[in-house]
N, C-alpha and C positions, 0 to 999 in steps of 0.2 A: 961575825956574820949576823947579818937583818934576821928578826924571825919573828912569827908570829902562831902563837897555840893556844886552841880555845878546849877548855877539860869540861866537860857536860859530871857533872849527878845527881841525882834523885833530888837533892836539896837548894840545885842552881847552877852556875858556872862561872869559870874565869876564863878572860882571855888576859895573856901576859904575851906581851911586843919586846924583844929586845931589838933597837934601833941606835945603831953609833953608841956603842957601849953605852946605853942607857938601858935604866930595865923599867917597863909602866904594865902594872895588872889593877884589873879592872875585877868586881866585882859583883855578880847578880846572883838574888833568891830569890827563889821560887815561893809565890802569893796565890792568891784562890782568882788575879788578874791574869797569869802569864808571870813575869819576875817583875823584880823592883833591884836598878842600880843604888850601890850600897857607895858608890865612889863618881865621882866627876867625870863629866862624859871628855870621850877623846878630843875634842875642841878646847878643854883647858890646858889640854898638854900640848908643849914647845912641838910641835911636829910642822910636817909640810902638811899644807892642803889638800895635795893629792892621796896621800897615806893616809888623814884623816877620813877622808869622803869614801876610799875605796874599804877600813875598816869599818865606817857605819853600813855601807851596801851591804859587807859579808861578800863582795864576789871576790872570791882567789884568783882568778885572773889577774882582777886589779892591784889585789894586796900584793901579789910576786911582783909585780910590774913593780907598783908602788915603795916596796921596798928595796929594790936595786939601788945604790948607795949612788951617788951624787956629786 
């Protein structure tokens, strides 16, 4: 099964996608800016276009949609 979880704390957050038995987590810390990506934005990974776009948005609309297998 598609999924995608973003875990918020004090110190930053990750979100971890698992898509077609693949697992991709992402990384951010939290700076005196707002955070800083500590790993490659979702455009380096093998994904469709539409999962990517609807992950950078943040709308779960798009992400449920977006991850319906194919």
């Amino acid at each position: 099964m598609n999924s995608f979880t973003k875990t918020i704390t004090p110190k930053g957050f990750t979100e971890s996608l698992v898509y077609k038995g693949s697992v991709y987590v992402k990384r951010y810390e939290k700076d005196e800016f707002g955070w800083t990506g500590l790993d490659q934005a979702w455009e380096f990974e093998n994904l469709p276009d539409e999962l990517i776009e609807a992950l950078d948005d943040g709308d779960e609309n798009a992400i449920m949609d977006a991850l319906e297998s194919r």
